[in-house]
N, C-alpha and C positions, 0 to 999 in steps of 0.2 A: 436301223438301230433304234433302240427304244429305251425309253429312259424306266430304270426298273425302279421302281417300291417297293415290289411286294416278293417275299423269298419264294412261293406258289411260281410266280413267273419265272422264276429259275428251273425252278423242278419239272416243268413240261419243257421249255426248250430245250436243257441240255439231257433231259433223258435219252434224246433220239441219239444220242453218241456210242451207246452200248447197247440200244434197242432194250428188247426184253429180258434181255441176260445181264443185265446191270447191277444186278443184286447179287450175281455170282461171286462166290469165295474168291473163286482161282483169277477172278478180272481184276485189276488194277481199278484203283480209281479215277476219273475222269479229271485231265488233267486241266487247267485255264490260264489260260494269257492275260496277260494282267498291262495294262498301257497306262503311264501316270503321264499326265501334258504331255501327250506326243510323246514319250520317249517307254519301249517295252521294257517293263522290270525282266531282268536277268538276275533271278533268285542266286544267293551263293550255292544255295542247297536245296533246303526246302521248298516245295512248291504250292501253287494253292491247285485246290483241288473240290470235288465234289463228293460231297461224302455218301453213306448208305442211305441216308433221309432228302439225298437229292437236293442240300443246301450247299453253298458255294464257302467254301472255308480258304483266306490268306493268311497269310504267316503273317502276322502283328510286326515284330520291331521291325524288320525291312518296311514295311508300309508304313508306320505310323512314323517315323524316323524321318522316311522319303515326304510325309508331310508336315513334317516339323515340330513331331512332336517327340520332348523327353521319357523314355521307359524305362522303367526301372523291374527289381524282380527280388521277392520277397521269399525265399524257401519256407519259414516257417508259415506258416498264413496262405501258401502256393498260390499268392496272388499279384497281379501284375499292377503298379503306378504308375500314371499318366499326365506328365500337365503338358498341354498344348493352352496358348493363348487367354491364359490366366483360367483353365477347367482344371478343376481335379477328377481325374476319371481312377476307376482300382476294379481288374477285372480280377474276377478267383475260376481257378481250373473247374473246370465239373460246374459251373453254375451259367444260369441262360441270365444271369443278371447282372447287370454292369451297377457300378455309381459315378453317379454325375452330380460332382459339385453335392455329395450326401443325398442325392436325391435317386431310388433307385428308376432304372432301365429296365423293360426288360426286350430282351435279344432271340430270335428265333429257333436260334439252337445254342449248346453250352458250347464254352470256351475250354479249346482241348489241347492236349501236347500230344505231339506226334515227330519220331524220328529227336528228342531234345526239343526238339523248338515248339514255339505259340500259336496256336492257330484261332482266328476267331472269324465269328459270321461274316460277309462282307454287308449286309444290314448295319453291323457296326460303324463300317467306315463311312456310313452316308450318314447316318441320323445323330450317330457321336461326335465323329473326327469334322462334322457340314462339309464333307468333299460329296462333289454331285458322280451320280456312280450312273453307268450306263452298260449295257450289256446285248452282248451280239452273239444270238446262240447258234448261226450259221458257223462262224469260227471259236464258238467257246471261249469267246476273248471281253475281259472284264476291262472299261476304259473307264479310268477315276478323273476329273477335273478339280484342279480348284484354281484356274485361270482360265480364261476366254485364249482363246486362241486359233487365226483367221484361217480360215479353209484355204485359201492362198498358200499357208505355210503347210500344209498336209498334204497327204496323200490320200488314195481314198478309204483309209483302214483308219486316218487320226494318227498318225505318223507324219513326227517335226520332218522337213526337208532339212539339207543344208546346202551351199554352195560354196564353202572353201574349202578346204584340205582334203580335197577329188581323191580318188581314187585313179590310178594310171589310166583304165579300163574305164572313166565315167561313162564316155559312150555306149556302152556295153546296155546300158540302166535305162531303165524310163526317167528314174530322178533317182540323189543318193540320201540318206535317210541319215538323221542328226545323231542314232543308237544302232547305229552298223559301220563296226570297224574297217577299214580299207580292207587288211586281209582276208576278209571274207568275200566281198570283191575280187579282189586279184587272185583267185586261188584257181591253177587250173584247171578249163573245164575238161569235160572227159571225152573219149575217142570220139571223132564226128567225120562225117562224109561232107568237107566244106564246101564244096557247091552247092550244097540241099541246106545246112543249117542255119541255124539263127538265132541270134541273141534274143535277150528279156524286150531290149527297147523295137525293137523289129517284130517280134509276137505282138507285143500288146500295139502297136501301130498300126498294122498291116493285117492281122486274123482275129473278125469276130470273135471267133469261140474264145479267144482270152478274152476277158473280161469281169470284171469282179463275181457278176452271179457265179460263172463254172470255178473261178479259183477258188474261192468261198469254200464250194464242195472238195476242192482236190486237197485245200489245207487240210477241210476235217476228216476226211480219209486220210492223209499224213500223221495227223494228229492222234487216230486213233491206234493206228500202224503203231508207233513210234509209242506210247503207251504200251502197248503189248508186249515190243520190241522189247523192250528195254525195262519192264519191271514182273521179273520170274522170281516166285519162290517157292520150293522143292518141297511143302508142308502144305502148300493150296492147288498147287497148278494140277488140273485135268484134263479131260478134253472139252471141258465148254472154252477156256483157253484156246485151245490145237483149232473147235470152230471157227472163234471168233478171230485167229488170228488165218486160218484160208478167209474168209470173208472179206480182208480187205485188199485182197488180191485180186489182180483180173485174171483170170482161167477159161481155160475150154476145157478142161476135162479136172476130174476129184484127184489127179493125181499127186498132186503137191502134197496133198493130205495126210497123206502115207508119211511124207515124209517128216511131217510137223510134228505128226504120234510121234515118231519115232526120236526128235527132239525132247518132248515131253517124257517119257522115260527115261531119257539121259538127265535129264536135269534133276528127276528122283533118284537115279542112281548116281549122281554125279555130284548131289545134295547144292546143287547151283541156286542165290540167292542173288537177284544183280536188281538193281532200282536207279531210274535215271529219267528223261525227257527229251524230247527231241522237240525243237519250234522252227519250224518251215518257214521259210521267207516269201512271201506272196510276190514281189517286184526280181527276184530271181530263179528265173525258168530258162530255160537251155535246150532246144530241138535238136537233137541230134545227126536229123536228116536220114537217119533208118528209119524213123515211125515211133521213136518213144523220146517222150519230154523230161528230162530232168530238173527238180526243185531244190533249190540247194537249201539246208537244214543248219541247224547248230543242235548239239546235243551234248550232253552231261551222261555219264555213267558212272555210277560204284557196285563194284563186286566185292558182295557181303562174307560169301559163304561160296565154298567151291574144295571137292579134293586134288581131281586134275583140272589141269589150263585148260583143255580142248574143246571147243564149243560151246563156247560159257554165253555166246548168241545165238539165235538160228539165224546165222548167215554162212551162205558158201564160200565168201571171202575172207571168214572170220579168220584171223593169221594166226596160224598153225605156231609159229617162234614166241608169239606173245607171253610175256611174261606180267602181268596186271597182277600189281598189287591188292591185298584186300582192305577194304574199308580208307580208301583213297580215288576222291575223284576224278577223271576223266574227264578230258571238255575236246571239242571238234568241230570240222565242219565236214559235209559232206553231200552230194550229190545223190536223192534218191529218183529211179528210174520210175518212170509214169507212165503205164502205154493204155491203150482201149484195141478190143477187136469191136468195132463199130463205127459205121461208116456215114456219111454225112454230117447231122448234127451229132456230134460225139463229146459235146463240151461236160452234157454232167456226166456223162460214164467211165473217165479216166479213174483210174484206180491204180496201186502199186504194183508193179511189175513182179510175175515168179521171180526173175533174175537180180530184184536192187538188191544193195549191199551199202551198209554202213560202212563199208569197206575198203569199197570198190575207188571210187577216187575221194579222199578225204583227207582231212590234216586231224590228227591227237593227239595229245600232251598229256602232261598230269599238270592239274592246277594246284598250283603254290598259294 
């Protein structure tokens, strides 16, 4: 991990998340993790994300709040006020220029609203807010500091440990992490051939190939999955979509392909608008003992726009009874399937199974 400056340095790591189709209409934007002292921000809503210009944009009042500072919001002036620790900062939409204490700033890219909400450079949070900002383009995951805090107490992502209030299952874990609820823990795993399987703390103990380099890679394969998965809209989606989403599948043959088209016509005819996030938990992994590893995920979902229910995801599990309100969010957790046809070193080649399913074993609600 490397301590970033310069927003340049953003714009070549996380390009490689969408490759050369990045600029596509019909892709989603590249979504990012965001770590404040150890602990993952769990956006209500809004995410930060990467925009066209390949700069890293977070939602302001969740962050700037999470470090202590007062926001305020001016409709006339469509400008935002800021004191943290005696600054007066006042950012305005459409402008790349902040003030500071009257003094202008200027920001790498403008300050924009997206979905209702604020979004501003993450340049901002370093050189305005003085939180130290660090970035890991292996996981697209943005970690903010403004405490020291002892490698003892983390994992190797920069994730608080904790050691009270366990989980039933702690054994299950390599360690249990200070911003993951019990439930997500105990939730059960999915069908397994128990003489052959194995828990998360039994993988990473006893098989090489787990190890932070190959997880690294199977997040942002998850990451990019789940991106795809879960933000369709029936006015952009083509087939640079239907590619990019066989791509992050493992396959022996283009047959799935077929069947992704054929998703993407429904969701034109079907006029389906759905926008959400999925974040993979790297410390829970799950061997089945048939040959595919599962990751378990937390994801968000709203469905914008839709005339019928019916496959308002491309998944084969997607439940046919569902009744999903619109413009109301979804939250879950969920077991996605990971295999590889490849044999010995197989650590970076795992990829998402034809067969996972947001579906398949998971819990969802509507969040209140």
């Amino acid at each position: 991990m490397k301590k970033w400056f310069m927003a340049m340095t953003i714009a070549v790591l996380v390009s490689s998340l969408f490759g050369a189709t990045a600029s596509a209409a019909s892709l989603p934007p590249a979504f990012v993790s965001v770590v404040l002292d150890g602990k993952k921000i769990w956006f209500p809503d809004a995410q930060a994300y990467v925009d066209e210009n390949q700069r890293t944009l977070v939602p302001f009042r969740f962050v700037a709040e999470s470090l202590g500072a007062k926001v305020g919001w001016e409709a006339p002036s469509q400008s935002v006020p800021i004191e943290r620790d005696g600054q007066q900062i006042r950012l305005q939409i459409g402008s790349n220029i902040a003030l500071v204490n009257g003094q202008e700033v200027a920001l790498d890219t403008q300050v924009v609203t997206k979905d209702g909400r604020t979004f501003v450079p993450l340049r901002f949070v370093s050189e305005v807010l003085g939180a130290e900002v660090e970035w890991d383009g292996s996981t697209s995951t943005v970690t903010i500091h403004t405490k020291d805090i002892s490698e003892s107490d983390t994992d190797e992502w920069g994730r608080l440990l904790r050691k009270t209030d366990l989980p039933k299952n702690a054994a299950d874990y390599p360690y249990i992490l200070a911003d993951v609820p019990n439930e997500m823990y105990e939730m059960a795993y999915p069908p397994s051939r128990p003489s052959e399987s194995k828990v998360s703390s039994e993988l990473y103990a006893t098989i090489p190939e787990y190890n932070k380099q190959n997880v690294d890679i199977w997040m942002g394969h998850l990451k990019t999955f789940g991106a795809l998965l879960l933000n369709v809209d029936y006015r952009t989606i083509d087939d640079t979509w239907a590619q990019a989403m066989f791509a992050t599948k493992m396959q022996n043959s283009n047959a799935e392909l077929r069947y992704i088209r054929e998703y993407v016509d429904w969701v034109k005819e079907n006029q389906i608008h759905i926008m959400g996030y999925l974040e993979p938990e790297p410390s829970m992994i799950f061997y089945d003992g048939f040959g595919a590893d599962y990751i378990r995920v937390k994801f968000r979902v709203q469905f914008l726009s839709f005339k019928h229910h019916e496959r308002l995801i491309y998944d084969n599990w997607f439940p046919q009874e569902a009744d999903f309100e619109k413009n109301v969010w979804y939250e879950g957790y969920a077991d996605i399937k990971m295999v590889t046809n490849v044999g010995g070193h197989w650590g970076s080649t795992l990829k998402v199974s034809p067969t996972a399913s947001l579906f398949f074993n998971h819990t969802i609600s509507k969040v209140e």
